[in-house]
Legacy VTK file of the C-alpha trace (Angstrom):
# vtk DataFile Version 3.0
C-alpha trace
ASCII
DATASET POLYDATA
POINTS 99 float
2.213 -10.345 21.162
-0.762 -12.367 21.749
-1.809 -15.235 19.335
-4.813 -13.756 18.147
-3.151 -10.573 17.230
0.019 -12.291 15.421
-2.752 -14.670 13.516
-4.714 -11.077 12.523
-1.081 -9.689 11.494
-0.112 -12.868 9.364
-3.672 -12.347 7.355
-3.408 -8.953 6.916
0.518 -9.839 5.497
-0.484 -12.417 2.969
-3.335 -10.447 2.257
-0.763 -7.311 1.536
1.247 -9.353 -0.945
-1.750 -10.354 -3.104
-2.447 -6.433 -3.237
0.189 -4.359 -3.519
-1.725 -1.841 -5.413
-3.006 -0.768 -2.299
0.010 0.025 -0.365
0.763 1.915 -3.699
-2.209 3.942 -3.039
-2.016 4.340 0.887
1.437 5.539 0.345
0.234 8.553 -2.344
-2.670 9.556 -0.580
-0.699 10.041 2.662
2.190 11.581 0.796
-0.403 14.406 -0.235
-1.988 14.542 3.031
1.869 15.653 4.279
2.609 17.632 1.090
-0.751 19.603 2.073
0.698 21.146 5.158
-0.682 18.246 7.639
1.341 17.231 10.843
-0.914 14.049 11.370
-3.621 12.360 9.578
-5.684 9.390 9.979
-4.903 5.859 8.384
-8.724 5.301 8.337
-9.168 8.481 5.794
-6.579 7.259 3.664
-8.142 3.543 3.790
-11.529 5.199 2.979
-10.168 7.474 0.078
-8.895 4.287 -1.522
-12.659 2.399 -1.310
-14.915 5.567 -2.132
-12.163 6.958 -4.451
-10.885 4.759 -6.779
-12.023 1.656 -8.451
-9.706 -1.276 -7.256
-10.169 -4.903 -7.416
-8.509 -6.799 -4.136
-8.074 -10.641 -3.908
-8.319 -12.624 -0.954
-11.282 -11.413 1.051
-15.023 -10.635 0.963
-14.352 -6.971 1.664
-12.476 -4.382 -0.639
-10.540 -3.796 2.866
-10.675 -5.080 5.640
-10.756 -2.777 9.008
-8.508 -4.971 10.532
-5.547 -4.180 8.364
-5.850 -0.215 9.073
-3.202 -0.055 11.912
-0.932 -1.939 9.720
-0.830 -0.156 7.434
-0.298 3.011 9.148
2.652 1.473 10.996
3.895 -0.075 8.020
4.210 3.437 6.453
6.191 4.655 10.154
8.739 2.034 8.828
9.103 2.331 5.652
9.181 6.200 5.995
10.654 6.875 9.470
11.065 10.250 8.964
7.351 10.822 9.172
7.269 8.600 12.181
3.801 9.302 14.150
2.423 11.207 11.499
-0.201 8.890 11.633
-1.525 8.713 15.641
-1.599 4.736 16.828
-2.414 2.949 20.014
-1.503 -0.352 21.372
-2.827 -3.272 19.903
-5.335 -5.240 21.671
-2.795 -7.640 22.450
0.414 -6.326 21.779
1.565 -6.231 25.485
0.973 -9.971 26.211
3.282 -12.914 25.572
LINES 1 100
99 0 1 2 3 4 5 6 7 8 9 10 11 12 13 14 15 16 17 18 19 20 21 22 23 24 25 26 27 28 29 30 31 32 33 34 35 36 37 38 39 40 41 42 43 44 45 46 47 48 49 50 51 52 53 54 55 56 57 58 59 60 61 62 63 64 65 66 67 68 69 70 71 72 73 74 75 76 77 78 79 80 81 82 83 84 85 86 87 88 89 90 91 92 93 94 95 96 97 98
């Protein structure tokens, strides 16, 4: 994993503990995306239910959410719920492959 991309991961981590509330919420809205009958969904619809959709406050950034913390979140969810593993489609990292 590349420096840049561990650095991006650490912010979006600490960022993730000061707001749990929105794990809470990616976690519901793509439990009813797979209650509704989907196979796969997109992380970025579930990130932009949670800003248009609800009114939450986030600390520790200028935006509500940053679109750097999408893909973690989606492949947070593969691990914490492994038996929906790829529901939500990811790619490779910029990154990810080097050392």
């Amino acid at each position: 994993m590349s420096k840049e991309l561990d650095d991006r991961k650490q912010d979006w981590w600490a960022w993730h503990r000061l707001n749990p509330h929105v794990w809470r919420l990616f976690e519901k809205y793509s439990f009813e995306a797979i209650k509704s009958g989907r196979e796969n969904y997109s992380a970025w619809a579930v990130i932009q239910r949670i800003r248009w959709h609800t009114t939450i406050e986030t600390q520790g950034a200028d935006f509500k959410i940053s679109n750097d913390y999408i893909a973690f979140y989606s492949r947070l969810f593969h691990v914490k719920h492994p038996e929906y593993d790829g529901f939500f489609r990811t790619k490779k990292l910029k990154g990810e492959d080097e050392y």
